[in-house]
C-alpha positions as a Markdown table, in Angstrom:
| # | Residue | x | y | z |
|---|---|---|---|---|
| 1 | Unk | -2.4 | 7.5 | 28.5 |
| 2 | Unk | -3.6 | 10.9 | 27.0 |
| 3 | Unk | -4.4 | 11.2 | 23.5 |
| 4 | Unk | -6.6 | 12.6 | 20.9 |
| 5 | Unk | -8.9 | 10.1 | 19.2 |
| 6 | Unk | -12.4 | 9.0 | 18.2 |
| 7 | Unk | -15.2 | 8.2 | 20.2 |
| 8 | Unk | -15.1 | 4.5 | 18.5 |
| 9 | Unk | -11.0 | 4.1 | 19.1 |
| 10 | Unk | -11.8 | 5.3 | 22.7 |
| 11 | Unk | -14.7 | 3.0 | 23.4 |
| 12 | Unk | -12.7 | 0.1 | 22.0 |
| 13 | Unk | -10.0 | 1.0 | 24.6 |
| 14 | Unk | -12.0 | 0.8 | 27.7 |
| 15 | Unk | -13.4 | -2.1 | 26.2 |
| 16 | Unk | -10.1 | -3.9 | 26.0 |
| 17 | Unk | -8.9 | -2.6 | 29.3 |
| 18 | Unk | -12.4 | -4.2 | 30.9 |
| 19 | Unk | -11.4 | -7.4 | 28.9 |
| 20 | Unk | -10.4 | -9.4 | 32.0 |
| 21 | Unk | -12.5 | -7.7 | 34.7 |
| 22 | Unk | -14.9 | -9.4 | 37.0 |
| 23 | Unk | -16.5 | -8.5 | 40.5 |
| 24 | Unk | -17.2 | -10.9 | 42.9 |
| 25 | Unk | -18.8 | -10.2 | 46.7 |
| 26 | Unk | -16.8 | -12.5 | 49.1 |
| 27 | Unk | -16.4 | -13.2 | 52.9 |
| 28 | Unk | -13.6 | -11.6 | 55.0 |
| 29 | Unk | -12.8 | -14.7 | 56.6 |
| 30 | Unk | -11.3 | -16.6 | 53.1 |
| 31 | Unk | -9.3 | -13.8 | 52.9 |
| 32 | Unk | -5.2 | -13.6 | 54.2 |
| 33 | Unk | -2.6 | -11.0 | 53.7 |
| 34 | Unk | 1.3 | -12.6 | 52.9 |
| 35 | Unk | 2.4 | -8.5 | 52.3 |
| 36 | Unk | 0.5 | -5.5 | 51.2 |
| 37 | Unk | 1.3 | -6.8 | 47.6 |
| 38 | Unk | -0.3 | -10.3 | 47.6 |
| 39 | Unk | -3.4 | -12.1 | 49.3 |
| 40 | Unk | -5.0 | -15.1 | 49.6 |
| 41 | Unk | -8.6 | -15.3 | 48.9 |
| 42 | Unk | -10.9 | -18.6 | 49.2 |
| 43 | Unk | -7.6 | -20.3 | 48.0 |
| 44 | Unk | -6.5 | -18.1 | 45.5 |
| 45 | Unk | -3.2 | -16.2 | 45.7 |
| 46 | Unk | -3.9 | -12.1 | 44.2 |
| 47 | Unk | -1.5 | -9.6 | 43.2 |
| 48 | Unk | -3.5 | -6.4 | 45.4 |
| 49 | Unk | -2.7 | -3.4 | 43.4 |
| 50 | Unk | -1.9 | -0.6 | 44.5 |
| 51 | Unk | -5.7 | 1.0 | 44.2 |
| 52 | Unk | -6.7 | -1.8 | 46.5 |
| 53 | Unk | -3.8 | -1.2 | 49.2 |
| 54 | Unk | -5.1 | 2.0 | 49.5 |
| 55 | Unk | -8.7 | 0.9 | 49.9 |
| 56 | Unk | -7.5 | -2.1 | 52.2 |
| 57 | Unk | -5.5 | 0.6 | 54.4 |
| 58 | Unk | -8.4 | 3.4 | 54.8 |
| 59 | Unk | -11.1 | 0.1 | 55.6 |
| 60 | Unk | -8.7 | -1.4 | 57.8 |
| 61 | Unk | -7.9 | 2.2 | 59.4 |
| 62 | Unk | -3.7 | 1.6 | 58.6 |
| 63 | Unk | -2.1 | 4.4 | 57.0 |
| 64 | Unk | -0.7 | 3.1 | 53.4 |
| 65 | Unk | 2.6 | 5.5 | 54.1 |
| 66 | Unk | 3.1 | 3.6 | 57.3 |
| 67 | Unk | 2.4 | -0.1 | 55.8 |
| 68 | Unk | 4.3 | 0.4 | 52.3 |
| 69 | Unk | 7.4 | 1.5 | 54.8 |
| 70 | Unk | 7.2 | -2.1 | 57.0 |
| 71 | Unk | 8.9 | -5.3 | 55.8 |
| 72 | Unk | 6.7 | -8.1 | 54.6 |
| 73 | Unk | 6.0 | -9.6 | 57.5 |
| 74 | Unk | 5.0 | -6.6 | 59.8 |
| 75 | Unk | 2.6 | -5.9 | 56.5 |
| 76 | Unk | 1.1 | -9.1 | 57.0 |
| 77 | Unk | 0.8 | -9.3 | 60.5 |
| 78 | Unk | -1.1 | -5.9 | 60.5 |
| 79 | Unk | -3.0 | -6.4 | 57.9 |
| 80 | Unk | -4.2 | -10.0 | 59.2 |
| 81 | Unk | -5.2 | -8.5 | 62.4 |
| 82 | Unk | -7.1 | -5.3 | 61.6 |
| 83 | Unk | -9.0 | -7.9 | 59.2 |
| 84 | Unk | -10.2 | -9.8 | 61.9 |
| 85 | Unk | -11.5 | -6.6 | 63.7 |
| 86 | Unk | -13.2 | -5.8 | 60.5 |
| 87 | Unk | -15.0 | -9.1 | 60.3 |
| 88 | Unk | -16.8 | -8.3 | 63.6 |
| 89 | Unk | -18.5 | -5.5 | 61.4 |
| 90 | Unk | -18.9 | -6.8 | 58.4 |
| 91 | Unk | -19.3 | -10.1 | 57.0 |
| 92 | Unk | -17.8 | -9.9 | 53.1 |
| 93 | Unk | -16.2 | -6.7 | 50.9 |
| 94 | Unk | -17.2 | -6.4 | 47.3 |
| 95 | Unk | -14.2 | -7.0 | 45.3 |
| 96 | Unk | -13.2 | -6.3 | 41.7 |
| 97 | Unk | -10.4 | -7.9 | 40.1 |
| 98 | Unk | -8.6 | -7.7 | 37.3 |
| 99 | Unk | -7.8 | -11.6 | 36.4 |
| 100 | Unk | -5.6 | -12.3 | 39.2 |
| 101 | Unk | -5.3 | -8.6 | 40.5 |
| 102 | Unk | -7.3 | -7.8 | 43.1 |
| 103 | Unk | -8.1 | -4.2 | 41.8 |
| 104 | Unk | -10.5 | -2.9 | 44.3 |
| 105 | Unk | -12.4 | -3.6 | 47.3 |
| 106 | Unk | -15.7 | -1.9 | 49.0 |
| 107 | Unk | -18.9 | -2.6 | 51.3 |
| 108 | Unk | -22.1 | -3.9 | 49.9 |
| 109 | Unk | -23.5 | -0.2 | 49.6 |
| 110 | Unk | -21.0 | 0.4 | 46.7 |
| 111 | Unk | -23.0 | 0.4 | 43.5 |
| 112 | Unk | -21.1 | -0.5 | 40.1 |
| 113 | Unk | -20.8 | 3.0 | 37.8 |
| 114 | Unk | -18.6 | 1.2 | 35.4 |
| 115 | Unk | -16.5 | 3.0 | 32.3 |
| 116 | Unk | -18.6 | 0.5 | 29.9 |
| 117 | Unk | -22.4 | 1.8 | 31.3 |
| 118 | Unk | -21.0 | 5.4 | 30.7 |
| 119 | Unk | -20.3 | 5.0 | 27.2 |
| 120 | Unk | -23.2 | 3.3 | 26.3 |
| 121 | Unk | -25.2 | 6.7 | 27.6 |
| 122 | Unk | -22.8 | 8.6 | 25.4 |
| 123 | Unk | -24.0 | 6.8 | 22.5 |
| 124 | Unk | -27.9 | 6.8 | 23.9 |
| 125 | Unk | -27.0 | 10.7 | 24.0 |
| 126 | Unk | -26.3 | 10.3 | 20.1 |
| 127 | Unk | -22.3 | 10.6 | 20.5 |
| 128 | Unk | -20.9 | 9.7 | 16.9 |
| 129 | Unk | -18.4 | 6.8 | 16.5 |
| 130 | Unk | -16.1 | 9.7 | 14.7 |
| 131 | Unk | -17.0 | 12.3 | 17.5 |
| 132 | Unk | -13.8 | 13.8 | 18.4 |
| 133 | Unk | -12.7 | 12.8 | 22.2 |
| 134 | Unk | -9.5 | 13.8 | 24.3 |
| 135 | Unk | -9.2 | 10.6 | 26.4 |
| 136 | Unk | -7.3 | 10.5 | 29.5 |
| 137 | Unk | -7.0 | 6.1 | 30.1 |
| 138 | Unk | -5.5 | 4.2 | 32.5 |
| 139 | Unk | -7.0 | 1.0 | 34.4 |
| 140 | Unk | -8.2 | 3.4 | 37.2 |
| 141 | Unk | -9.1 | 6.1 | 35.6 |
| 142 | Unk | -11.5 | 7.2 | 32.4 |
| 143 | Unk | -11.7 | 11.1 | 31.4 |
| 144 | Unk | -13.3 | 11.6 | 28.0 |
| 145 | Unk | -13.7 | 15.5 | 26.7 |
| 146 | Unk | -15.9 | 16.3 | 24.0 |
| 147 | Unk | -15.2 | 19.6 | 22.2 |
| 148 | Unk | -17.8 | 20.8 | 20.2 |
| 149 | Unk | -16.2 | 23.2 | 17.2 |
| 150 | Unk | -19.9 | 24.8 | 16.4 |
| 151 | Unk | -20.0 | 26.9 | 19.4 |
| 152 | Unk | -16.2 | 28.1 | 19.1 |
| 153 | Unk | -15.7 | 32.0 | 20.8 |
| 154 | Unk | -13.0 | 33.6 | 20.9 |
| 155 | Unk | -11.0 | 36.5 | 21.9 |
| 156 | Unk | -7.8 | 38.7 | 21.2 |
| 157 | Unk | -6.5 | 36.1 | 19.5 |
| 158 | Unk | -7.8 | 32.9 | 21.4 |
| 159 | Unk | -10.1 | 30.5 | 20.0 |
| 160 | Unk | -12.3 | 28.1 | 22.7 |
| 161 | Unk | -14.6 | 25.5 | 21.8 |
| 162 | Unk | -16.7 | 24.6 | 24.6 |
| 163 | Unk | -17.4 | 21.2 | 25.3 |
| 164 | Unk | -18.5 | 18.1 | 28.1 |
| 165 | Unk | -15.8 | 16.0 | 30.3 |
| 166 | Unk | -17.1 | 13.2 | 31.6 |
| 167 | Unk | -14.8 | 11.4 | 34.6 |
| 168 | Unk | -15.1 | 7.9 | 36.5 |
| 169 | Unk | -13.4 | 5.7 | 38.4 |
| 170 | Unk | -13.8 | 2.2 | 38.8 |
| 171 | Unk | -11.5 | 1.4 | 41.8 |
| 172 | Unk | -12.3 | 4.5 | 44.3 |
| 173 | Unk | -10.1 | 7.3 | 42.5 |
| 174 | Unk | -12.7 | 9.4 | 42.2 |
| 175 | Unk | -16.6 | 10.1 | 41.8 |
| 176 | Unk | -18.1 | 10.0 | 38.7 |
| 177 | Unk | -18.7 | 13.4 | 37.2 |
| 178 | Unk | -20.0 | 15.5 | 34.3 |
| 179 | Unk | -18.8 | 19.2 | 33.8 |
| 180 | Unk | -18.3 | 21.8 | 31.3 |
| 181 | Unk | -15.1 | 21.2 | 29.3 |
| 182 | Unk | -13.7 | 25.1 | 27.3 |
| 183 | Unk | -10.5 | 23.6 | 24.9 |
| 184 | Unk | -8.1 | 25.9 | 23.9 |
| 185 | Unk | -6.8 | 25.7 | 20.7 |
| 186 | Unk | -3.8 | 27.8 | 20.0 |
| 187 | Unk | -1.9 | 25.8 | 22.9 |
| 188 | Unk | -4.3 | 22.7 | 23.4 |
| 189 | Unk | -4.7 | 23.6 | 26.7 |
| 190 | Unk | -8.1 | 22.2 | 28.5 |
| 191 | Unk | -10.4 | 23.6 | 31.2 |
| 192 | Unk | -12.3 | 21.3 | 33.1 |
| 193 | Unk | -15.1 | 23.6 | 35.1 |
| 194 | Unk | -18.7 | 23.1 | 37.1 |
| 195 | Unk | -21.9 | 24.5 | 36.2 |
| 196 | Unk | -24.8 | 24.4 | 38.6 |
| 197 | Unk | -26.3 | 21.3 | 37.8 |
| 198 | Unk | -22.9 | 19.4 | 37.3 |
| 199 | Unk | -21.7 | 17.4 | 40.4 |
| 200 | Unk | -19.5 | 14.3 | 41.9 |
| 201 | Unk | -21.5 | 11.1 | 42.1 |
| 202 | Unk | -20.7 | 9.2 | 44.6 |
| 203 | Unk | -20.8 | 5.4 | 44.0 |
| 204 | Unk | -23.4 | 4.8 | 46.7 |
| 205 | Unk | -26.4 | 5.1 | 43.6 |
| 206 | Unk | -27.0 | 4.5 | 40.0 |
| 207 | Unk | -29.0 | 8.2 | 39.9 |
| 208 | Unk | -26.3 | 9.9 | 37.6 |
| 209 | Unk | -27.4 | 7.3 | 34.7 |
| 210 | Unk | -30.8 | 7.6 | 34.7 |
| 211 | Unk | -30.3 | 11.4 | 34.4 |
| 212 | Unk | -27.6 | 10.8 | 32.0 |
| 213 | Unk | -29.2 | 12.7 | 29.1 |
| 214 | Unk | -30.3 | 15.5 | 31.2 |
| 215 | Unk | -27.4 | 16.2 | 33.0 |
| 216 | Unk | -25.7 | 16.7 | 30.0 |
| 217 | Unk | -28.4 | 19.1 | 28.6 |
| 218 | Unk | -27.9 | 21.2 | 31.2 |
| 219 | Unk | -24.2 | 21.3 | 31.5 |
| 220 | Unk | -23.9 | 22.6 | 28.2 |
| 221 | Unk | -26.7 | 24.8 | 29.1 |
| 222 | Unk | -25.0 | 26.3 | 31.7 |
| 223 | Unk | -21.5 | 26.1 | 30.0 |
| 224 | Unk | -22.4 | 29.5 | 28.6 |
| 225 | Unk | -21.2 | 31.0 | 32.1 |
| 226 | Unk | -17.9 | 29.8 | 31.6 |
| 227 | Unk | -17.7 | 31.4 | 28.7 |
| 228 | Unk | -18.6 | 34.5 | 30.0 |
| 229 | Unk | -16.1 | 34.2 | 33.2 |
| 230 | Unk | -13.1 | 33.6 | 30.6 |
| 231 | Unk | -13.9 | 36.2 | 28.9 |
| 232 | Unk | -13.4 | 38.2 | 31.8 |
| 233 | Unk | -11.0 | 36.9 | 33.6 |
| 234 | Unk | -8.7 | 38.2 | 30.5 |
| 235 | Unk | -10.3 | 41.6 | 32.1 |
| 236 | Unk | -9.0 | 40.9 | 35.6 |
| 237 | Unk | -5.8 | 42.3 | 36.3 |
| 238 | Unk | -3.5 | 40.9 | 38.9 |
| 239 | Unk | -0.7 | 42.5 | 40.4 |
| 240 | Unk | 1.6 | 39.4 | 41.6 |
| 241 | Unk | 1.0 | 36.7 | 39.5 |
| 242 | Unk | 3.8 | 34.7 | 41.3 |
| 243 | Unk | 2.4 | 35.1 | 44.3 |
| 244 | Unk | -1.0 | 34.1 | 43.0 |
| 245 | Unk | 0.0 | 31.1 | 42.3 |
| 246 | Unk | 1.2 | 30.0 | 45.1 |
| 247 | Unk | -1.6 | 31.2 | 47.0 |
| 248 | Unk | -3.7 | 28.6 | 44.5 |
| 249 | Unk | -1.3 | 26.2 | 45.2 |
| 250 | Unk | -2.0 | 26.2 | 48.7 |
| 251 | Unk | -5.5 | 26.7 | 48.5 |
| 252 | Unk | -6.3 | 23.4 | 46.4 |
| 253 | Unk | -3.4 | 21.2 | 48.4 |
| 254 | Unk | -1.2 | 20.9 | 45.3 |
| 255 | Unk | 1.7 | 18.4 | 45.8 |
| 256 | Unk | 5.3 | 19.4 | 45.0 |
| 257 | Unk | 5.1 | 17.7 | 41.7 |
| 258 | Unk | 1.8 | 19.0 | 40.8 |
| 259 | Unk | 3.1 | 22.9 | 42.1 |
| 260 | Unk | 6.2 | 22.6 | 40.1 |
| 261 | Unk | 4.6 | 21.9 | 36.8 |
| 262 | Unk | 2.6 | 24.7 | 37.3 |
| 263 | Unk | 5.9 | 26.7 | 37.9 |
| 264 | Unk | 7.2 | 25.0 | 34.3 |
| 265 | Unk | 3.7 | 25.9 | 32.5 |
| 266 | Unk | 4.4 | 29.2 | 33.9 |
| 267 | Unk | 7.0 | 30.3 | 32.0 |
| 268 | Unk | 5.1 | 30.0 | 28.6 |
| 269 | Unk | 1.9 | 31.4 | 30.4 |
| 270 | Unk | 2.8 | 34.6 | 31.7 |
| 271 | Unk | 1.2 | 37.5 | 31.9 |
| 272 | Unk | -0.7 | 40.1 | 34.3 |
| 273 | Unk | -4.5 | 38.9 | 34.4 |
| 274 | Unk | -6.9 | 35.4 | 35.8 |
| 275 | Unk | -7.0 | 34.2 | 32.4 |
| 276 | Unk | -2.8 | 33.8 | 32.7 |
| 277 | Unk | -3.0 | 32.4 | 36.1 |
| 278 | Unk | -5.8 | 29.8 | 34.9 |
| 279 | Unk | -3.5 | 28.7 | 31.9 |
| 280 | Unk | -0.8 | 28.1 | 33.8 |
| 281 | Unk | -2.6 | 25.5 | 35.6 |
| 282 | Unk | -4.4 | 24.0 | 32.5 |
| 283 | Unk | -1.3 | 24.0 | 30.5 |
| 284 | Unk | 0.5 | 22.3 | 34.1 |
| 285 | Unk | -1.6 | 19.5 | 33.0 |
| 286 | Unk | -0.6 | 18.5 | 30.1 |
| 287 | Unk | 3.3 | 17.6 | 31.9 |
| 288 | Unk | 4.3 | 14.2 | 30.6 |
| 289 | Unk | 6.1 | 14.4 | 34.6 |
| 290 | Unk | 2.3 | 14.1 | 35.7 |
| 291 | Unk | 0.4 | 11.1 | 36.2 |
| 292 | Unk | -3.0 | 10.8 | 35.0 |
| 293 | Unk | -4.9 | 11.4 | 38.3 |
| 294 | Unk | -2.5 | 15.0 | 38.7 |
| 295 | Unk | -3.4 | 16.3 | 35.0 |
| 296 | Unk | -6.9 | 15.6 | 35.6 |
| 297 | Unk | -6.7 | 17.4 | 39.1 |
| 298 | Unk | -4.9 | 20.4 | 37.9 |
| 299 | Unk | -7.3 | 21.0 | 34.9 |
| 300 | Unk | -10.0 | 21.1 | 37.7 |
| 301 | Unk | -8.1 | 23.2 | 39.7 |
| 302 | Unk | -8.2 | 26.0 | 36.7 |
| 303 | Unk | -11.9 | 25.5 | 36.5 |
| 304 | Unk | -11.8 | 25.8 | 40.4 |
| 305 | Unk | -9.8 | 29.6 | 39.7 |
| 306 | Unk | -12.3 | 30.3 | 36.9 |
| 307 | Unk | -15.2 | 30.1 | 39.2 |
| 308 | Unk | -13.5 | 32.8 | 41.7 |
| 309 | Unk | -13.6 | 35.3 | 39.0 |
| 310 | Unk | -16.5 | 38.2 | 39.7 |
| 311 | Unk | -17.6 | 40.9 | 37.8 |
């Protein structure tokens, strides 16, 4: 779900989608497959989403492609035996669930960076409930962007405001991560690029919250860079733009879904410099084809291009 809104309306989402959620650390050995889709825990019969297949699957060292492709039973009897193995190296897996979906599972050294923590930093930063947010939602993903209209710069024609996006996962999607966010306004198009201090938090530490307020400091800091690189890369001629694309394409490992809405975005993008090529990713992202784990990727992927460009 992506959608323009406030920071309230946004916080009362998450909330709502967190409604149900509980964690709970619990042996191996009360746990039994009856397909990649259900399990038995201490009694209980689970829906496993699909998050937690894929977690089961890279824990248990069975390739999800393989598994999802197996009838029920061969799911099972896999699954079953690769979780005995497993017990002879560990005794329990921290799981999340989401009432009675199992939603996530992970070793003790997993530390909790949930969506809820996050937003209560955003308002210790001094976020306003009306503060204007592009929220990217689901229940395994949170992407908030922050525009901020007073530092607006433009040029031949474009205006950018600058901004923060702050990205987590609860179930294993992805790190947590703050970066500079650039918005464009004439097509809505948004940039999602590092800075120096910005980086991927692993879940293994609760480090990126108690540097919350600083990080964020910094990153709009440093977001001045950015600006700067835009503003050449509409300097930076290339001479095959086609082929320039596809070159990215390769580069960052870009699916055939993700490549081909790049291709669409394209055709309202063109032109002969970076600052084309980099739109045509950032626009990619806003493909209602594209899932919300893809748009997010793809707006990186421009920030990714932006950081190539040299004087």
């Amino acid at each position: 779900m992506r959608q323009t809104t406030t920071f309230q309306k946004a916080k009362e989402q998450v909330e709502l989608i967190g409604s149900a959620c509980y964690d709970e650390t619990l042996p191996l050995a009360d746990m039994k497959f009856d397909s990649l889709e259900r399990i038995w825990i201490a009694g209980r019969d689970f829906e496993v989403l699909l998050s937690a297949q894929r977690l089961f699957a890279n824990r248990l060292r069975i390739p999800h492609s393989y598994l999802v492709r197996c009838p029920e039973d061969l799911q099972a009897e896999n699954l079953n035996h690769w979780l005995r193995q497993e017990q002879k190296e560990r005794e329990t897996l921290f799981c999340r669930f989401d009432g009675a979906k199992l939603r996530a599972v992970f070793t003790d050294r997993y530390k909790c960076l949930d969506n809820a923590q996050i937003l209560e930093r955003m308002v210790e930063y001094g976020f306003s409930q009306g503060t204007e947010v592009h929220l990217n939602l689901t229940n395994d993903l949170m992407v908030r962007k922050v525009p901020d209209y007073t530092r607006m710069f433009g040029f031949n024609g474009d205006r950018i405001a600058p901004g923060i996006s702050i990205a987590n996962s609860e179930v294993g999607i992805l790190a947590f991560s703050i970066e500079a966010f650039f918005y464009r306004l004439v097509c809505t198009n948004g940039l999602i690029s590092k800075t120096a201090v910005a980086s991927r938090f692993r879940h293994v530490s609760l480090r990126a919250l108690d540097e919350f307020n600083d990080i964020v400091r910094q990153v709009i800091y440093e977001s001045h860079q950015g600006q700067d690189r835009l503003t050449l890369s509409t300097q930076t001629q290339v001479n095959d733009p086609l082929k320039t694309l596809g070159a990215f394409n390769r580069q960052f490992l870009l699916a055939k879904r993700e490549a081909d809405a790049v291709e669409r975005a394209w055709v309202y993008e063109q032109g002969q410099t970076m600052f084309h090529v980099i739109n045509a990713y950032t626009r990619a992202a806003q493909d209602n084809q594209l899932n919300s784990e893809e748009s997010y990727k793809l707006e990186r992927v421009g920030g990714e291009i932006l950081a190539l460009v040299k004087r």
